[in-house]
MIMIBA-269800 format. One record per residue (C-alpha): residue number from 1; x, y, z. Coordinates in steps of 0.02 Angstrom, whole numbers, plus 32768, in hexadecimal, padded with zeros to 4 digits. Each point is the difference from the previous one (the first is absolute). Example, Ala and Ser with C-alpha at 12.3 -4.5 7.8 and 13.67 -1.06 7.14 Angstrom:
// residues 2
PT	1	8267	7F1F	8186
PT	2	8045	80AC	7FDF
END
This chain:
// residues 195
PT	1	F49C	5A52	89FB
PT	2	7FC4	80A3	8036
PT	3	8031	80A7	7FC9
PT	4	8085	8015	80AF
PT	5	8044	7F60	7FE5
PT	6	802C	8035	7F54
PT	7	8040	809F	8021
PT	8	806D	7F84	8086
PT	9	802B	7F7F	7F8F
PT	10	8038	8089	7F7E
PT	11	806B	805A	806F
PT	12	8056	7F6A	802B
PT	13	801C	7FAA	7F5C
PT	14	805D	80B6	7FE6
PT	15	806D	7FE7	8089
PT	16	8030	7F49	7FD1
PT	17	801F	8036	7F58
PT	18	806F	809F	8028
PT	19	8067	7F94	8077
PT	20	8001	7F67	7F96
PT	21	8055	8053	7F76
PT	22	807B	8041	8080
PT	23	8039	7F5E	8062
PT	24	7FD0	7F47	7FFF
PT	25	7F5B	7FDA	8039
PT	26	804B	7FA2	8087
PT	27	803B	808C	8046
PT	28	7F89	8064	8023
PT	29	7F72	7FFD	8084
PT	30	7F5E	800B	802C
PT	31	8012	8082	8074
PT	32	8062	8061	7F81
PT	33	7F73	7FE4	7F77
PT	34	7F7A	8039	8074
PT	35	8080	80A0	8033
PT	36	8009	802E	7F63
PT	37	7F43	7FF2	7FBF
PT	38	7FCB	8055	809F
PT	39	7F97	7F79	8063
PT	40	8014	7F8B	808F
PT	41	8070	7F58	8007
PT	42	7F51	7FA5	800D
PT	43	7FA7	804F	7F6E
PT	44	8090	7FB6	7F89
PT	45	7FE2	7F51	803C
PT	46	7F3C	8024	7FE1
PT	47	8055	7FF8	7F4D
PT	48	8085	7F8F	800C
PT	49	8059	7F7B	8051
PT	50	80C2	8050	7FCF
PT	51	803B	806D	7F94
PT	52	8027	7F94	7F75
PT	53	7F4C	7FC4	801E
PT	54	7FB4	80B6	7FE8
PT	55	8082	8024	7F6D
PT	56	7FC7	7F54	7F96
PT	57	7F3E	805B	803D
PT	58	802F	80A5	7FAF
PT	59	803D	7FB6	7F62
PT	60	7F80	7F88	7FEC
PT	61	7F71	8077	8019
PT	62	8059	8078	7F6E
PT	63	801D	7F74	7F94
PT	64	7F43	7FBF	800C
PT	65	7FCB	80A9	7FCF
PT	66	805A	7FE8	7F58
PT	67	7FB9	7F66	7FDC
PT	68	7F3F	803B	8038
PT	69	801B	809B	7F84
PT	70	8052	7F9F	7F69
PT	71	7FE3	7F4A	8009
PT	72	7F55	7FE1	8050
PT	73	7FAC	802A	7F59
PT	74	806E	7FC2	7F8F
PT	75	7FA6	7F8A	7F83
PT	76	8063	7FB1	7F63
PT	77	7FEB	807E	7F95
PT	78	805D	8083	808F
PT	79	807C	7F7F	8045
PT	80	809D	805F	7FAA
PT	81	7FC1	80A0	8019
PT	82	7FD3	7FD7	80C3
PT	83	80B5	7FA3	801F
PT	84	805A	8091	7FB2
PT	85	7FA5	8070	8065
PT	86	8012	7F9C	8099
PT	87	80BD	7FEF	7FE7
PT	88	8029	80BE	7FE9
PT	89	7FAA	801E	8094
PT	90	8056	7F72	805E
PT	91	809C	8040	7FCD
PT	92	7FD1	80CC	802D
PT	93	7FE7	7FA8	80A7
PT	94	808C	7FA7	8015
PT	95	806C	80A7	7FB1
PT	96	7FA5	8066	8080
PT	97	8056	7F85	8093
PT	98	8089	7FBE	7FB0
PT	99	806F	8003	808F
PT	100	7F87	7FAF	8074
PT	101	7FFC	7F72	7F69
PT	102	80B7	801E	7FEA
PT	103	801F	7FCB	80BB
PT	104	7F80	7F82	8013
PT	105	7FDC	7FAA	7F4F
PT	106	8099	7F98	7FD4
PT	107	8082	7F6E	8048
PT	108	8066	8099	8042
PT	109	7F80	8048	8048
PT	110	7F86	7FAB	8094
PT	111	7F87	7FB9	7F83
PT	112	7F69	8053	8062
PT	113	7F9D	803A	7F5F
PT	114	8032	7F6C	7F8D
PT	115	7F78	7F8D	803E
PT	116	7F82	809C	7FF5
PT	117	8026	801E	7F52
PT	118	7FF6	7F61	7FC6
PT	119	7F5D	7FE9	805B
PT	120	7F9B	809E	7FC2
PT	121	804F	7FBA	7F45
PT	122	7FBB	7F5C	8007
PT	123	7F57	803B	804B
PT	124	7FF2	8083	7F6A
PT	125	8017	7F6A	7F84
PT	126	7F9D	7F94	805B
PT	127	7F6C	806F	7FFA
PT	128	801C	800A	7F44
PT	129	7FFE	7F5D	7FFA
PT	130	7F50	7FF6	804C
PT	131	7FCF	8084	7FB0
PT	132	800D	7FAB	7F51
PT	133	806B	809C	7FBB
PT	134	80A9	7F91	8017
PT	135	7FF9	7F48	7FC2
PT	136	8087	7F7E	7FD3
PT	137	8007	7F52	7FE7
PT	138	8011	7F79	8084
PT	139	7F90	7FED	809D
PT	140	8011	8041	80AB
PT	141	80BE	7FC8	8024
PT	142	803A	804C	7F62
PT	143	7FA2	809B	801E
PT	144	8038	8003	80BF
PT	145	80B2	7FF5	7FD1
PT	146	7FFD	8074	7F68
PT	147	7FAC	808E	808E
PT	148	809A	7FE3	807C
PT	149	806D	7FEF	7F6B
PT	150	7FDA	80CB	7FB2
PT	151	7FF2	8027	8097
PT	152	8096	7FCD	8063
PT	153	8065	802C	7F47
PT	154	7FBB	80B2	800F
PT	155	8036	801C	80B6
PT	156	80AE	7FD4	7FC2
PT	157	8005	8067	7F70
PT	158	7FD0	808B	806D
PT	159	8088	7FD4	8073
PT	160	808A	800A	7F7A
PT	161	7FA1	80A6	7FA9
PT	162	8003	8063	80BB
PT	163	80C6	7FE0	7FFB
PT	164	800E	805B	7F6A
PT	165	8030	80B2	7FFF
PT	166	7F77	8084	8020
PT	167	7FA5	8050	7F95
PT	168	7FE8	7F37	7FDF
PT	169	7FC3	7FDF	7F35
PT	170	7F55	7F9A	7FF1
PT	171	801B	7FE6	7F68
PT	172	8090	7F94	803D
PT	173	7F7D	7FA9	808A
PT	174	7F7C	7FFC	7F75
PT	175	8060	7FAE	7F7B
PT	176	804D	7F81	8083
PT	177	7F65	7FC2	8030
PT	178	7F9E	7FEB	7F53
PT	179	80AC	7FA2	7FCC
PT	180	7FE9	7F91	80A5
PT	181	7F5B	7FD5	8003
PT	182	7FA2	7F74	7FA6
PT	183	7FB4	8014	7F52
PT	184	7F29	7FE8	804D
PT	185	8050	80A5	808F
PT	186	7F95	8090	7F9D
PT	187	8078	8085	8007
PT	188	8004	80B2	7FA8
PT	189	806E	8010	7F76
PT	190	803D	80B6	8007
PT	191	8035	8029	80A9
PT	192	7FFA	80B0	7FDA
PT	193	7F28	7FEB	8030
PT	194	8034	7FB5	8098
PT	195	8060	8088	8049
END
């Protein structure tokens, strides 16, 4: 992507998220998007096909940037130090939008960022996995299904954490999820570091 299709693709994925965290995604346009970040009708679907397309886009792109900076090197040794890491700044993320998550994340909501989620989690694990700095027993079935299993777990934690009242505790997210995961999950064991 060049540097004016960035400059476009940022402007919009600040539109969708200021008028995500206002009204359902389903309510709002294309047209309106574009409007609001300043270009054309036509440069938005350049980006995207709707705007719950270009909203999953946004959040994806942010969420991949996390995992390049904290999990990409992560070896054994680092694995606890690199998924704390990675979580805190998942959940500054997610506290940054929380009404966009809010509207979108859960069964009350429209359910548009659930899949994402759960998708960017199991493709973090995964590439432990490969990587060597996350092993468990059991071949590829067990190891497919533990991925979706933290993964899909951790969207729903985050669900029931973002209904919470702000300021929101980590500690209480923190603590939840070392008591929910399995025993081979390397998690930290102050959650004080993580946050």
């Amino acid at each position: 992507m060049d540097a004016r299709q960035r400059r476009s693709r940022d402007a919009l994925g600040r539109a969708v998220l200021r008028l995500a965290a206002e009204r359902p995604i389903s309510a709002i346009s294309a047209s309106e998007i574009a409007q609001l970040a300043e270009l054309n009708r036509s440069t938005f679907y350049q980006h995207a096909e709707s705007p719950a397309d270009l909203l999953r886009l946004i959040i994806t792109e942010q969420l991949d940037a996390v995992r390049t900076r904290y999990l990409e090197g992560a070896t054994r040794e680092t694995i606890g130090e690199a998924i704390g890491a990675s979580t805190s700044a998942v959940l500054d993320h997610v506290e940054r939008y929380d009404q966009v998550y809010i509207r979108t994340l859960g069964a009350e909501g429209e359910s548009a960022l659930h899949s994402t989620l759960s998708r960017h989690f199991r493709a973090s694990i995964e590439l432990l996995f490969d990587r060597g700095a996350l092993t468990m027993p059991g071949g590829e079935f067990v190891r497919s299904a533990a991925s979706r299993f933290i993964a899909d777990g951790s969207v729903g934690l985050m669900d029931v954490w973002l209904r919470t009242s702000a300021p929101r505790d980590r500690g209480v997210y923190l603590r939840a999820f070392m008591e929910l995961t399995p025993e081979w999950w390397p998690v930290q064991t102050e959650p004080a570091r993580l946050g």
